[in-house]
C-alpha positions as CSV (number, residue, x, y, z in Angstrom):
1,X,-157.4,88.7,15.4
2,X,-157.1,84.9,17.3
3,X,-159.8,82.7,16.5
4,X,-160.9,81.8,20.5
5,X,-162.5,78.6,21.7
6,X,-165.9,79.0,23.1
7,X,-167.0,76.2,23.0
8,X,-164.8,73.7,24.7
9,X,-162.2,71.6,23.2
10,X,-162.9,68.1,22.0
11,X,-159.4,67.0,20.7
12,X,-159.9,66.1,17.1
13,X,-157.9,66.4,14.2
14,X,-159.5,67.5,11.0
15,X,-157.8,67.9,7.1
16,X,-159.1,70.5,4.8
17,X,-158.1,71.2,1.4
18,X,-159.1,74.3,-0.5
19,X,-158.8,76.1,3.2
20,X,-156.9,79.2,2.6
21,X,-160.3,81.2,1.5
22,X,-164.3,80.9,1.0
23,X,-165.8,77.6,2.9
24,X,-162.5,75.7,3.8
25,X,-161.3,78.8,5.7
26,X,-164.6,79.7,7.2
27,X,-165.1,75.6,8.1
28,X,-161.5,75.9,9.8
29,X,-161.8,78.6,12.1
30,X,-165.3,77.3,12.9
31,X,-163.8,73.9,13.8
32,X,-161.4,75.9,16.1
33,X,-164.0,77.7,17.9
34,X,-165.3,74.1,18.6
35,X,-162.2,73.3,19.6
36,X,-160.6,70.9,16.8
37,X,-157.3,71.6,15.6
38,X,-157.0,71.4,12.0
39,X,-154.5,71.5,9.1
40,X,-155.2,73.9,6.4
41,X,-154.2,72.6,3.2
42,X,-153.9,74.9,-0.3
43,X,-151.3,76.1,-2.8
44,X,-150.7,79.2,-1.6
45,X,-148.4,79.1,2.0
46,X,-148.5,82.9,2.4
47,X,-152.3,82.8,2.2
48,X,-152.4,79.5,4.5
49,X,-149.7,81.5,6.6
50,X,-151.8,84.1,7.4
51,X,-155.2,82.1,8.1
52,X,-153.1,80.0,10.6
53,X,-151.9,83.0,12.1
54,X,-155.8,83.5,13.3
55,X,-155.3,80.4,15.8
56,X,-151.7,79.4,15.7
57,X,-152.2,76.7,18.5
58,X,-155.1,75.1,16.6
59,X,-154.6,75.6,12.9
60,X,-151.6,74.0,11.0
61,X,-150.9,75.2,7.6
62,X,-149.3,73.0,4.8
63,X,-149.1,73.6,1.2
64,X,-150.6,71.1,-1.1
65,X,-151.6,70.4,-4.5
66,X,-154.6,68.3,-5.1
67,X,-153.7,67.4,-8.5
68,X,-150.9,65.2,-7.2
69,X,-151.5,62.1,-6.5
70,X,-147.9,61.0,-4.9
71,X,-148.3,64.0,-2.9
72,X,-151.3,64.0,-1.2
73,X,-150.6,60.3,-0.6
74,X,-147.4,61.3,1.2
75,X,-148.8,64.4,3.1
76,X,-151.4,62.4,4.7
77,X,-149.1,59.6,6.1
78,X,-146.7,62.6,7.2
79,X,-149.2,64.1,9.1
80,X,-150.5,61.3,10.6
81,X,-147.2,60.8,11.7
82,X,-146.6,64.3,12.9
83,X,-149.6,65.5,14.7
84,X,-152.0,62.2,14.9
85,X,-155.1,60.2,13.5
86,X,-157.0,62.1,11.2
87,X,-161.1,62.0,12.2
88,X,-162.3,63.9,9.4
89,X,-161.1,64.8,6.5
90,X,-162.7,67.9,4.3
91,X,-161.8,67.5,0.7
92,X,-163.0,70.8,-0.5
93,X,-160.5,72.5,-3.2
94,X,-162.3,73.2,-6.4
95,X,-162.0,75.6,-9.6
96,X,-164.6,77.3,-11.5
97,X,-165.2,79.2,-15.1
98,X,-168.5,80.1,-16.0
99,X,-169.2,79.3,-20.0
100,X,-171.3,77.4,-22.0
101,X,-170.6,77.2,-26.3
102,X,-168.7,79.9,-26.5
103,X,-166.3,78.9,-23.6
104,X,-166.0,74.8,-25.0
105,X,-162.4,74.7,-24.5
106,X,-160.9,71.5,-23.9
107,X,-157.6,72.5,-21.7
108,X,-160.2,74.3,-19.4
109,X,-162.6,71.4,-18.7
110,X,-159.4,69.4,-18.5
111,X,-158.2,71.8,-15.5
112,X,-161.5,72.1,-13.8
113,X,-162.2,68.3,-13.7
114,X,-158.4,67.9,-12.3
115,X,-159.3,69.9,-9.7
116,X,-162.6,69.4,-8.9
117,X,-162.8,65.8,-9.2
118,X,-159.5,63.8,-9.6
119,X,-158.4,66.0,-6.4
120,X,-161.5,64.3,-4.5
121,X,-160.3,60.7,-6.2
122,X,-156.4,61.5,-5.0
123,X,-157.7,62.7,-1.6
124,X,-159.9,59.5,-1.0
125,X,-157.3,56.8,-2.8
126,X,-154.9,59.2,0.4
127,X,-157.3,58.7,3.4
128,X,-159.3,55.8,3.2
129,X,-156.5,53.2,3.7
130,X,-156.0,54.1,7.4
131,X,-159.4,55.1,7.7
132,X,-160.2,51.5,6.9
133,X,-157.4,50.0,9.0
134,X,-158.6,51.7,12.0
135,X,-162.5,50.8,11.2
136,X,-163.3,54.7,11.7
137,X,-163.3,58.3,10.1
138,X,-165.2,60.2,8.6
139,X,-164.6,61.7,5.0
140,X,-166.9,65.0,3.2
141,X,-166.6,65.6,-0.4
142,X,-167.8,69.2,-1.7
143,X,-169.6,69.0,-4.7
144,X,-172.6,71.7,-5.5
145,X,-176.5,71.7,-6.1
146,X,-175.4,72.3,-9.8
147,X,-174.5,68.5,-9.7
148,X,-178.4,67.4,-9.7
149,X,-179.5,68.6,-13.6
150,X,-177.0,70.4,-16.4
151,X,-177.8,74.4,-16.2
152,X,-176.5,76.7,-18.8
153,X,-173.4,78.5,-18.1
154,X,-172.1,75.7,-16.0
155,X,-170.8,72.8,-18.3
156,X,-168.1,72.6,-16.9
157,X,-168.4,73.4,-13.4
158,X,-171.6,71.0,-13.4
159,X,-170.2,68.2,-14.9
160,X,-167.2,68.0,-12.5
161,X,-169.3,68.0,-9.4
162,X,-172.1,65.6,-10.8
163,X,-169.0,63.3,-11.5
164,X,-168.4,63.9,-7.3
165,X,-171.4,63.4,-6.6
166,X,-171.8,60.1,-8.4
167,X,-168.6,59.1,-7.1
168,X,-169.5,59.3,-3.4
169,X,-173.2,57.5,-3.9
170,X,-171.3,54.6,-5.6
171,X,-168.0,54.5,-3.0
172,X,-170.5,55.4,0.4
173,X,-171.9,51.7,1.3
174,X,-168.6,49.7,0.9
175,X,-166.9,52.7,3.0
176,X,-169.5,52.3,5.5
177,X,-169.1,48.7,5.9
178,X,-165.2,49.3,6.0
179,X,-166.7,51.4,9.5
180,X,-165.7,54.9,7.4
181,X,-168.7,57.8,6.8
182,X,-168.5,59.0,3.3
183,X,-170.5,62.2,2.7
184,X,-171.2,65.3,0.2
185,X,-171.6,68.8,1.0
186,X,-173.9,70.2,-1.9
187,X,-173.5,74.0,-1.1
188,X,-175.9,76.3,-3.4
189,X,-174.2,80.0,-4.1
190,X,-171.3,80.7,-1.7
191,X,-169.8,84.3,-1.9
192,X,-166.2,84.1,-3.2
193,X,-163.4,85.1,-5.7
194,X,-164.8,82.1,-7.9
195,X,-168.4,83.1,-7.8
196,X,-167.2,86.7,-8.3
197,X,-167.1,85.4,-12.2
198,X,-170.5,85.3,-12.3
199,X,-172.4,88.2,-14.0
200,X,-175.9,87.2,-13.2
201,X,-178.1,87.1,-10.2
202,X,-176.9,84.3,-8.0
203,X,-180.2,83.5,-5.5
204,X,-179.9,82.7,-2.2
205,X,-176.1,83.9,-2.2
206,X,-174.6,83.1,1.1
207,X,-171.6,84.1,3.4
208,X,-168.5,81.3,3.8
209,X,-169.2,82.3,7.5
210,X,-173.0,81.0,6.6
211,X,-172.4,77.8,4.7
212,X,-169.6,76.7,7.3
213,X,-172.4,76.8,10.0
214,X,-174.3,75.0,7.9
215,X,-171.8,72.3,7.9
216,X,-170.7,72.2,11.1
217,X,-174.3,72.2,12.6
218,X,-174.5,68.7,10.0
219,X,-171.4,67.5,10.6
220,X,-171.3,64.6,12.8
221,X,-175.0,63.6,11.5
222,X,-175.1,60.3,9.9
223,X,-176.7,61.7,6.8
224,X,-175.1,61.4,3.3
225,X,-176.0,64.9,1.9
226,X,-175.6,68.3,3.4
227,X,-177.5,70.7,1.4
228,X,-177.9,74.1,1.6
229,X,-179.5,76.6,1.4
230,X,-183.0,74.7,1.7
231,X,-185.4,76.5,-0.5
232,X,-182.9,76.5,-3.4
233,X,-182.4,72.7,-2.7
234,X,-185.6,71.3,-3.0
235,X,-186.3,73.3,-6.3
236,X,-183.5,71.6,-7.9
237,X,-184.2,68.4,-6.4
238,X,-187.9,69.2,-7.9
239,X,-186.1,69.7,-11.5
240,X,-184.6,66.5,-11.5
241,X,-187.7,64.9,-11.4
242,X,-189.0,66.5,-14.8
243,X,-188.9,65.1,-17.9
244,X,-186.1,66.2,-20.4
245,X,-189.3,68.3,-22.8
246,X,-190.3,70.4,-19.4
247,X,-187.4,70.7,-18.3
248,X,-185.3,71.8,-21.3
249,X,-188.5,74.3,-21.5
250,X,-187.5,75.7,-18.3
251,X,-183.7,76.1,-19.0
252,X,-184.2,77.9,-22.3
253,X,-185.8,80.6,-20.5
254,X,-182.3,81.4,-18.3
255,X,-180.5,82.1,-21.7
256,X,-179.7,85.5,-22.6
C-alpha cells in the first residue's frame, strides 16, 4: 500500500534514524501524509527498502550506522547535497535488554549506551554545524520516561536514556541561541520487537501509529519535552520528587 498525502504538502525535509520499524517508521509515513519527504535511515536496506516502497516519491531510504561517527558525519553533508537543507532531524535509533543483577554484563551496557546515546552525540556533533550556519533547524532526541528515576529491570536501558536526556537539557540553551530547537521525545511503553523482551505488564502500552501522532501533533511546538502517554508521565515525574527512603520503598515492591 502507498502512503497518500492528505494533508497538503509543505516541502520539508526531515532525517530519521532508527526508521525502518516501531516510531521512526510510524513518524515517517506520518510526515508523508503531511506532506514532508523524509530519509529513512537504519541498518537494514531491505527493511528500509520496503518502508520506502510505501511512498516512493516521499520517502528516501539510506542505510546507516549510528555508531559511526565518520559516517553519519559524511551522510548528512551527502544528503544535504543530494536532496537539500535538512529542517528536522529525528535522532531516534536505540537498543534495549531488559536485566537488572543477573544481566550486569559489561559488553551489553557497552552496546546499549553506543547505541542509545553516542548515536544521539554522533548524530548532533553531524547536524548541528549547518544547522548553526544557517541560524535554523530543528533537532529531537528520543530518550524514554525511564530516564526520570532508576526502575528495576532497566539498568541499562535507563541509564542510557537519562545520559540523553541530560545531554539535551545541558546542549538546548546554547543551541537555541545558535537559532537551532533542541528537543526530547520521552515516549512511555511503545509496542515493538524491543519491548517484546518484556515479560511483565507494560501500562499504558501504545501503538507506533499512536506515539507518532503524538509527536507529530508536538512537533513544531516550541516546547523542550514531548511526553507521552500523560497519565504515566506525571506519575513518574511525581517519583522523582520523593526522597530516595519512599521511593526505594516503592521500587522494592515491583521486584519479583
Amino acid at each position: 500500500m502507498t502512503a497518500t498525502m492528505t494533508e497538503g504538502p509543505d516541502g520539508r525535509l526531515a532525517l530519521i534514524t532508527g526508521a525502518s520499524s516501531g516510531i521512526g517508521a510510524a513518524l515517517a509515513l506520518a510526515l508523508v501524509r503531511r506532506g514532508w519527504r523524509v530519509i529513512i535511515a537504519a541498518r537494514r536496506r531491505e527493511v528500509l527498502d520496503e518502508l520506502a516502497a510505501r511512498a516512493p516519491d516521499a520517502l528516501i531510504p539510506r542505510v546507516l550506522d549510528v555508531t559511526d561517527p565518520s559516517a553519519f558525519t559524511e551522510t548528512v553533508a551527502a544528503l544535504e547535497a543530494e536532496h537539500g537543507e535538512l529542517d528536522t532531524v529525528v535522532l531516534n535509533a536505540g537498543d534495549y535488554e531488559p536485566g537488572g543483577l543477573d544481566a550486569l554484563e559489561p559488553a551489553m551496557f557497552e552496546r546499549i549506551m553506543r547505541v542509545n546515546y553516542l548515536g544521539v552525540v554522533h548524530g548532533l556533533a553531524a547536524c548541528l554545524p549547518p544547522m548553526r550556519r544557517r541560524c535554523r533547524g530543528q533537532i529531537l532526541v528520543t530518550a524514554s520516561l525511564s530516564a526520570y528515576r532508576g526502575l528495576p529491570g532497566a539498568a541499562a536501558y535507563g541509564a542510557s536514556k537519562a545520559a540523553v536526556l541530560n545531554l539535551a537539557e545541558s546542549l538546548r540553551p546554547e543551541a537555541e541561541a545558535a537559532g537551532v530547537t533542541l528537543r526530547v521525545i520521552n515516549p512511555g511503553f511503545v509496542k515493538s520487537r524491543l519491548t517484546d523482551k518484556n515479560d511483565f505488564h507494560m501500562p499504558q502500552l501504545l501503538t507506533p501509529e499512536v506515539a507518532a501522532a503524538r509527536i507529530l501533533r508536538a512537533i513544531d511546538g516550541g516546547g523542550f519535552e514531548i511526553a507521552f502517554p500523560w497519565r504515566l508521565t506525571w506519575t513518574l515525574k511525581l517519583l522523582r520528587l520523593l526522597p530516595y527512603r519512599l521511593y526505594f520503598a516503592l521500587t522494592r515492591r515491583l521486584l519479583r
